[in-house]
Legacy VTK file of the C-alpha trace (Angstrom):
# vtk DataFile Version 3.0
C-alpha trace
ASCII
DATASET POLYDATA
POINTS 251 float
85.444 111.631 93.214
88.969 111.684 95.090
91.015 108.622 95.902
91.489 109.753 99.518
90.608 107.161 102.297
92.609 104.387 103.428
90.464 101.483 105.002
91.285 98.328 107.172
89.592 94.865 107.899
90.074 91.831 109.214
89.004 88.180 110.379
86.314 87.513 107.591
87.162 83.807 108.147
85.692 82.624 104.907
85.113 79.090 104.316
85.446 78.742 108.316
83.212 75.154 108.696
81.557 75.983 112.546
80.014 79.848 111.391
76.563 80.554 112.804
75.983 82.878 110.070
75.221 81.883 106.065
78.008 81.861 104.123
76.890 83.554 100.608
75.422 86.209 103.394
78.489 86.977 104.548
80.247 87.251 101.415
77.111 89.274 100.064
77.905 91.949 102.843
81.872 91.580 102.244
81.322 92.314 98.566
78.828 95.321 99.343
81.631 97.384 101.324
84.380 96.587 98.964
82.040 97.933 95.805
80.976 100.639 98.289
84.567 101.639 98.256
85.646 101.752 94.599
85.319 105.084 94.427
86.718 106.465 97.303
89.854 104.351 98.320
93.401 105.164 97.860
94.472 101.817 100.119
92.688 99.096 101.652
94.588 96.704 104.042
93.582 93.504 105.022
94.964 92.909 108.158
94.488 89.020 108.472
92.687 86.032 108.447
90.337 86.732 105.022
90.590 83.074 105.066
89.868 80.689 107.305
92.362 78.622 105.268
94.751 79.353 102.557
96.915 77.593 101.019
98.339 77.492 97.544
98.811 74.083 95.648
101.266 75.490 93.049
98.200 74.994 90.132
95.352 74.354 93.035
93.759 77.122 95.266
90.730 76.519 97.824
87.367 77.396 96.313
85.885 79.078 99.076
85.938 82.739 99.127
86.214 83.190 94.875
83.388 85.846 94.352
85.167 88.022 97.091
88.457 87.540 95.315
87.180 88.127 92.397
86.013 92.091 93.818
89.738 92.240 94.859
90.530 91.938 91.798
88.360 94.237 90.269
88.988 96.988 92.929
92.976 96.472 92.080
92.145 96.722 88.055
90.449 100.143 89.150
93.706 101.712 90.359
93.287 100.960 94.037
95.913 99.324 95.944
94.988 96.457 98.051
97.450 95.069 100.741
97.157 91.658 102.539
98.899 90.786 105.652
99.001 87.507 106.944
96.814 86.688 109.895
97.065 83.081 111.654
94.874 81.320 109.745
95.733 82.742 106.339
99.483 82.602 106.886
100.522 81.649 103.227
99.051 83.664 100.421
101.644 83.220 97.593
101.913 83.660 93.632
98.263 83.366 92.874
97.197 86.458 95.410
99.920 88.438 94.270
100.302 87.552 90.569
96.576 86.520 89.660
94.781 88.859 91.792
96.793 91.681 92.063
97.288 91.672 95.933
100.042 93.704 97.829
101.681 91.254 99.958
103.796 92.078 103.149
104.487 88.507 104.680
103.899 90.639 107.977
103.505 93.492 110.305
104.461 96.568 108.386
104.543 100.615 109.129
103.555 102.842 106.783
102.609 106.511 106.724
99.309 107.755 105.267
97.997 111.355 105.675
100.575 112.659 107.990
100.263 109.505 110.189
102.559 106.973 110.973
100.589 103.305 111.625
101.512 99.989 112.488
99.808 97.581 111.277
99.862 93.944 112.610
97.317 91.032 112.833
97.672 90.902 116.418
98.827 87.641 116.824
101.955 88.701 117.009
101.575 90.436 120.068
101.378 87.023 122.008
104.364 85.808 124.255
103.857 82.560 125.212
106.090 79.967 124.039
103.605 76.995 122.677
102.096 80.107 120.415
105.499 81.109 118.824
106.634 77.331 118.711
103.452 76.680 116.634
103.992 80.334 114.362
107.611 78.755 113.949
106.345 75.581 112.298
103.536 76.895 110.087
105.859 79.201 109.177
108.850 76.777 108.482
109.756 76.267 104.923
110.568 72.293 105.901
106.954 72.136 107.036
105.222 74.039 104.187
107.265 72.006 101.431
105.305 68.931 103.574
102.164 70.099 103.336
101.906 70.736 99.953
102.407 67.016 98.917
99.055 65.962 100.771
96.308 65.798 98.689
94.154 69.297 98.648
91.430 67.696 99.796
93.528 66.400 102.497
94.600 69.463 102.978
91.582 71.031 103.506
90.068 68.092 105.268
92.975 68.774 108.042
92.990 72.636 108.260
89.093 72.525 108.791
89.116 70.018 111.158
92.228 71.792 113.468
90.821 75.435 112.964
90.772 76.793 116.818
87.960 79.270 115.644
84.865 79.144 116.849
82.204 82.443 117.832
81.826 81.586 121.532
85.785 80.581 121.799
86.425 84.388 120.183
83.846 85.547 122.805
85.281 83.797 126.101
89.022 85.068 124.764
88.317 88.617 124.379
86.110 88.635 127.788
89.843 87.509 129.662
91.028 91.251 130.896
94.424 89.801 130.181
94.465 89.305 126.264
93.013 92.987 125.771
95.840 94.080 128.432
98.569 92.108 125.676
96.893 94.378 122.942
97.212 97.740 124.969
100.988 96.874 126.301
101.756 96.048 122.632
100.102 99.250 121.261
101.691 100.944 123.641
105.486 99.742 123.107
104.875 100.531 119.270
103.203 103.810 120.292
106.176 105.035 122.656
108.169 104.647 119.403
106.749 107.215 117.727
103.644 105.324 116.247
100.995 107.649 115.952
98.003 104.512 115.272
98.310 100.690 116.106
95.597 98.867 114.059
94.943 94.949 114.178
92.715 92.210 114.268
92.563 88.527 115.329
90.355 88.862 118.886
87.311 90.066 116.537
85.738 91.979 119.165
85.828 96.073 117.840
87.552 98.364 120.206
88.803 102.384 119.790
91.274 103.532 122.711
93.669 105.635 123.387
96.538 104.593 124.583
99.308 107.236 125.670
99.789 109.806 122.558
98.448 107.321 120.242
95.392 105.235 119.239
94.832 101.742 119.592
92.485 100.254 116.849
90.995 96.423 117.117
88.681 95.634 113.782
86.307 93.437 115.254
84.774 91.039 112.322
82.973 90.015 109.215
81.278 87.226 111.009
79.076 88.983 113.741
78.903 93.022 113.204
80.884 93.497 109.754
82.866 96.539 111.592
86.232 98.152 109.340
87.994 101.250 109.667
88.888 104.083 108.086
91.518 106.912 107.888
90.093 109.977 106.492
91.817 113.780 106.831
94.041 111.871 109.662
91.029 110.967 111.944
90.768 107.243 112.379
87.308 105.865 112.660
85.663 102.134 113.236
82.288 101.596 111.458
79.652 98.692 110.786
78.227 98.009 107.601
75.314 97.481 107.299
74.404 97.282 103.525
73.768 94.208 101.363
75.376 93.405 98.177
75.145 96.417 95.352
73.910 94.964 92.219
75.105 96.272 88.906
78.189 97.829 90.024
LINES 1 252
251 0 1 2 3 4 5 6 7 8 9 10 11 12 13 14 15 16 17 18 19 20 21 22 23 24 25 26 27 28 29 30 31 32 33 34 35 36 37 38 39 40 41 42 43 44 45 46 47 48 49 50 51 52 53 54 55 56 57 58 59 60 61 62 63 64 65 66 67 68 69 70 71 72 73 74 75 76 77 78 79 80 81 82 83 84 85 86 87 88 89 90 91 92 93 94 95 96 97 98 99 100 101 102 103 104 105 106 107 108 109 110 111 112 113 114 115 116 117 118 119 120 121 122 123 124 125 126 127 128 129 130 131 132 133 134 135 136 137 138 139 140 141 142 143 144 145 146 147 148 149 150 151 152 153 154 155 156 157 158 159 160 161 162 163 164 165 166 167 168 169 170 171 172 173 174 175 176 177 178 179 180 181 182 183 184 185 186 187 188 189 190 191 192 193 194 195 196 197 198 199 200 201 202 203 204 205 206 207 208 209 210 211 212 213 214 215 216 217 218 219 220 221 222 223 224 225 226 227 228 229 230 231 232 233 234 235 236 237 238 239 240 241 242 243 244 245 246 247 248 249 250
């Protein structure tokens, strides 16, 4: 069977502490599509916020999450490449992603070219212009601040990135309902697009959206948390799809 799709997802939030839904359900779906995919996958991107929290302790690594990371790995021992982009939760992966388990990492929004397309992907994030959301990128992001952070106990660690994560399902919900924040995605798509982009995929407002925007497409994941949506590049069509198997046993 040929190597020749290239899939995206996004915003699984695992090991988020306020989810509706049951956890090892969630990572029993998760770990269905990527087995479903073994096959069939030149690329998949992860465009985000796997995590909930991530953070690397030099020899310590949050628990939550292991069985999926463990089906990263085994997709990447297959021969399939599997790239992770940063969202804003999951904003350090380090060594242990890229040495351990194999992981592609970009540190950011990249543009590549698959099947006579040229995409930009980004978590979305990014697209954001006020100035109390880039001061805050700026600290997380500050190698001063991350140097701090790793002498707190993990369990601190945790303990504080749990208890400060902004998501929540009907917080998501209200966000994406404002006509403005879907307006930031479009004007960003569209700026990237006008470029010479021919797709603009990304994640972070986990509602699932396919538009076109000018020449181009404009491509929002959705989620692993409500409807378990991804998409996927095949013959240079881009398509969004749910899942909607369980795990696969014995694969």
């Amino acid at each position: 069977m040929a190597r020749d799709k290239v899939y995206f997802i996004s915003d699984a939030h695992l090991g988020a502490p306020r989810l509706k839904r049951n956890r090892r359900e969630q990572e029993d779906s998760l770990i269905g599509f990527l087995r479903s995919i073994r096959d069939t996958a030149e690329v998949l991107y992860i465009v985000g916020d796997l995590f909930d929290f991530w953070f690397e302790y030099g020899s310590v690594v949050p628990k939550h999450g292991a069985r999926v990371l463990f089906e990263l790995y085994f997709l990447v021992q297959s021969g399939m490449r599997v790239v992770y982009l940063p969202g804003n939760h999951d904003v350090w992966p380090g060594p242990y992603m890229a040495e351990e388990v194999g992981l592609e990492l970009t540190g950011g929004p990249v543009e590549v070219e698959h099947q006579g397309k040229r995409l930009y992907l980004a978590h979305g994030d990014e697209f954001r212009r006020d100035w109390k959301y880039r001061m805050s990128r700026a600290v997380i992001k500050n190698r001063f601040c991350i140097w701090l952070f790793r002498w707190l106990h993990p369990e601190v660690g945790v303990f504080f990135a749990q208890s400060t994560s902004h998501y929540s399902e009907e917080r998501s919900k209200k966000n994406w309902n404002k006509k403005t924040n879907k307006q930031i995605y479009i004007q960003g798509a569209r700026k990237k697009i006008e470029a010479g982009v021919d797709i603009v995929i990304c994640g972070h407002y986990h509602r699932a959206l396919v538009e076109q925007v000018g020449d181009g497409i404009l491509v929002v994941l959705g989620d692993w948390i409500r409807r378990d949506t991804y998409a996927v590049l095949e013959n240079g069509g881009i398509a969004l799809k749910e899942w909607e198997g369980g795990i696969a046993e014995g694969r």
